[in-house]
C-alpha positions as CSV (number, residue, x, y, z in Angstrom):
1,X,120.5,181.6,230.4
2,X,123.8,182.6,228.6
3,X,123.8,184.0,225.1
4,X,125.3,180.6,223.3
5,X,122.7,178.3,224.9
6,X,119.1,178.1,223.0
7,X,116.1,177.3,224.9
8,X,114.7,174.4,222.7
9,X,115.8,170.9,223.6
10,X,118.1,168.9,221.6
11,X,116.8,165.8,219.4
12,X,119.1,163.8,221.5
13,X,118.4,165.0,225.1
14,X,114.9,165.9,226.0
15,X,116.1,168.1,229.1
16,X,119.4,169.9,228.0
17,X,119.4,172.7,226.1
18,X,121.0,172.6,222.8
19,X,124.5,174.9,222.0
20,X,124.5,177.0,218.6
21,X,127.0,179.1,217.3
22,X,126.0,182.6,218.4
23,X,128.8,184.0,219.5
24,X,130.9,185.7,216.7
25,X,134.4,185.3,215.5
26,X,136.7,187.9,214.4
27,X,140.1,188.4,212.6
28,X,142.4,190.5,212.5
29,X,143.2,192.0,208.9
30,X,146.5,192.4,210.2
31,X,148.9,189.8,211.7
32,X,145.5,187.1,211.1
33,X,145.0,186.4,214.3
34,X,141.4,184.6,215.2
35,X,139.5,185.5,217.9
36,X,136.2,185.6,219.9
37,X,133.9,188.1,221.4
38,X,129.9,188.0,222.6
39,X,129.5,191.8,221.5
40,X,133.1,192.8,219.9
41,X,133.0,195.9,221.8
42,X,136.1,196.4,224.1
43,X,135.4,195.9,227.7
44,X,131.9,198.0,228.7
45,X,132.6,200.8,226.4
46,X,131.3,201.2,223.0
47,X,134.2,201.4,220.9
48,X,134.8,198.1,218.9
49,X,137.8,196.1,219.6
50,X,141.4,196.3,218.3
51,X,143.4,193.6,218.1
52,X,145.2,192.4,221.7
53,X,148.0,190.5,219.3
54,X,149.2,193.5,217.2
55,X,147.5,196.6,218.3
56,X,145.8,196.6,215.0
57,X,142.5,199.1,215.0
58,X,140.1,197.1,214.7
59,X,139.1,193.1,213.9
60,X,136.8,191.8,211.3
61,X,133.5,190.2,212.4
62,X,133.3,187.0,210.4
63,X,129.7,184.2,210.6
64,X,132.1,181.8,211.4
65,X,135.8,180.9,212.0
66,X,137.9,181.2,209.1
67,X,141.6,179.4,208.6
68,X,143.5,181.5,206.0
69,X,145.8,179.3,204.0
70,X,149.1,179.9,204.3
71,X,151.1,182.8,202.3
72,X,147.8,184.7,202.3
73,X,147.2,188.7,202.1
74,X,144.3,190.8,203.7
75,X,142.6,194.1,202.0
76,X,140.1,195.6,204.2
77,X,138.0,197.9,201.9
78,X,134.9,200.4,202.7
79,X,131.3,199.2,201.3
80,X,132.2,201.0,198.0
81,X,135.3,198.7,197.8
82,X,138.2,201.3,198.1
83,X,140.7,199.7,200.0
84,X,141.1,201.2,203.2
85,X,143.8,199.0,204.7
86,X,146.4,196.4,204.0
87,X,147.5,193.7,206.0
88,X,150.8,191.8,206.7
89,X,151.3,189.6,203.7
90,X,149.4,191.5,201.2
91,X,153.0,193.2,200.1
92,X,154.4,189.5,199.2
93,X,151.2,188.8,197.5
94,X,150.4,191.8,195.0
95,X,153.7,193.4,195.0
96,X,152.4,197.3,196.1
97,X,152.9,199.1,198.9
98,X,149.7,199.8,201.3
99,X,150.3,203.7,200.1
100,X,149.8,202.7,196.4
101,X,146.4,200.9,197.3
102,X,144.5,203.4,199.8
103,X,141.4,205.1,198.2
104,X,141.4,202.8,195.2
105,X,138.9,199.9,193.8
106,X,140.2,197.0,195.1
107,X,140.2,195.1,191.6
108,X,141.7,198.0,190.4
109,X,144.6,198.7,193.2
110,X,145.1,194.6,192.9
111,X,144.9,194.0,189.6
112,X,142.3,191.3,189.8
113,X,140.4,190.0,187.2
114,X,138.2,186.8,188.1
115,X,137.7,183.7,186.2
116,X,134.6,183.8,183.7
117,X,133.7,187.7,184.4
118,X,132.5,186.9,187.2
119,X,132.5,190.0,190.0
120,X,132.7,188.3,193.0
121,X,133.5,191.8,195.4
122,X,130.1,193.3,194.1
123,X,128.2,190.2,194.9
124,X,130.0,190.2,198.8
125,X,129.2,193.7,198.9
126,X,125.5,193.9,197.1
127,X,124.2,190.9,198.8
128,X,126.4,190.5,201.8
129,X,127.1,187.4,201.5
130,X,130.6,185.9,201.6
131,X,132.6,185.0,198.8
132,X,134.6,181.6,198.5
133,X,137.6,180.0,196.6
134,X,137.0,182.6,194.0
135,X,139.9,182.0,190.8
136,X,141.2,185.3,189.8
137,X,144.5,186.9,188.0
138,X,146.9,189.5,189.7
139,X,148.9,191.6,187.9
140,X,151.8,191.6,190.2
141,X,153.6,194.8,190.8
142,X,156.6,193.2,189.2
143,X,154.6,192.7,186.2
144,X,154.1,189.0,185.9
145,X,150.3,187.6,186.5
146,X,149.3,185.4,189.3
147,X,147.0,182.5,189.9
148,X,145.2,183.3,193.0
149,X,142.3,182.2,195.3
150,X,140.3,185.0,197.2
151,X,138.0,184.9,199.6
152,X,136.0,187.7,200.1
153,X,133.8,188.6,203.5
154,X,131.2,191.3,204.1
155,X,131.2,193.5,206.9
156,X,128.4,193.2,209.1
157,X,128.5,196.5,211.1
158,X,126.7,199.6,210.1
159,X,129.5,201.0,208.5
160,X,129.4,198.0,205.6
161,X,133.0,197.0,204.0
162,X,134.6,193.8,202.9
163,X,137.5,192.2,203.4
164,X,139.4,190.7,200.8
165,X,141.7,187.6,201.3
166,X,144.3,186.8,198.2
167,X,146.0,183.5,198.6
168,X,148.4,182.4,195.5
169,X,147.3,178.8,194.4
């Protein structure tokens, strides 16, 4: 029996097996482009996939399939949040240049402070769960402040990490 299909009858059919959501989505913190795998390893071998749009290194593994609004920046960062690399649109966003962010805190390479003192990166990261429509402030490189959304997503490989998604409102 494939992967996606679960053994257990649906409610509504006594004799078909019901489909779930097993297989796993992935983005690319890059250009943004969604995709699909069973086992997001590339082909039989056991390196993990890059991205087949941009060439990107690697893809994010997300629960489920994620729309990122428009005008939106990607911050992938290890599991001690220090960014470790910046995607198209984060530039526009924040104002800094991937160099200036590499190795640094993400609140503190992006300036972030969220709404009510809230620390919505060491939640994702503590508790690896995801993080969503999270107000914060950005201190743009330009030095004016900016009303943002970010949505924040734990890595789920054994490596740990988050990726960070800043979206002004």
């Amino acid at each position: 029996m494939a992967a996606w299909l679960h053994s257990t009858p649906s409610a509504g059919s006594p004799n078909r097996p019901r489909q779930t959501s097993a297989v796993p989505y992935f983005i690319c913190p890059n250009c943004q482009n969604r995709s699909f795998d069973e086992d997001g390893r590339e082909g039989l071998s056991h390196q993990a996939r890059g991205c087949h749009e941009c060439g990107f290194g690697f893809v994010f593994q997300l629960l489920e399939d994620y729309f990122p609004r428009p005008g939106a920046g990607f911050a992938v960062c290890d599991s001690e949040a220090r960014v470790i690399a910046a995607g198209k649109g984060l530039f526009e966003v924040t104002g800094r240049l991937e160099q200036t962010l590499i190795g640094q805190d993400v609140r503190t390479a992006l300036a972030l402070t969220f709404a009510e003192g809230e620390d919505p990166v060491g939640t994702a990261l503590e508790w690896g769960v995801r993080q969503l429509d999270k107000h914060a402030t950005l201190h743009h490189g330009a030095g004016i402040d900016k009303q943002l959304i970010c949505d924040l997503f734990p890595a789920y490989d054994d490596d740990g990490g988050l990726l960070v998604v800043v979206t002004p409102v």
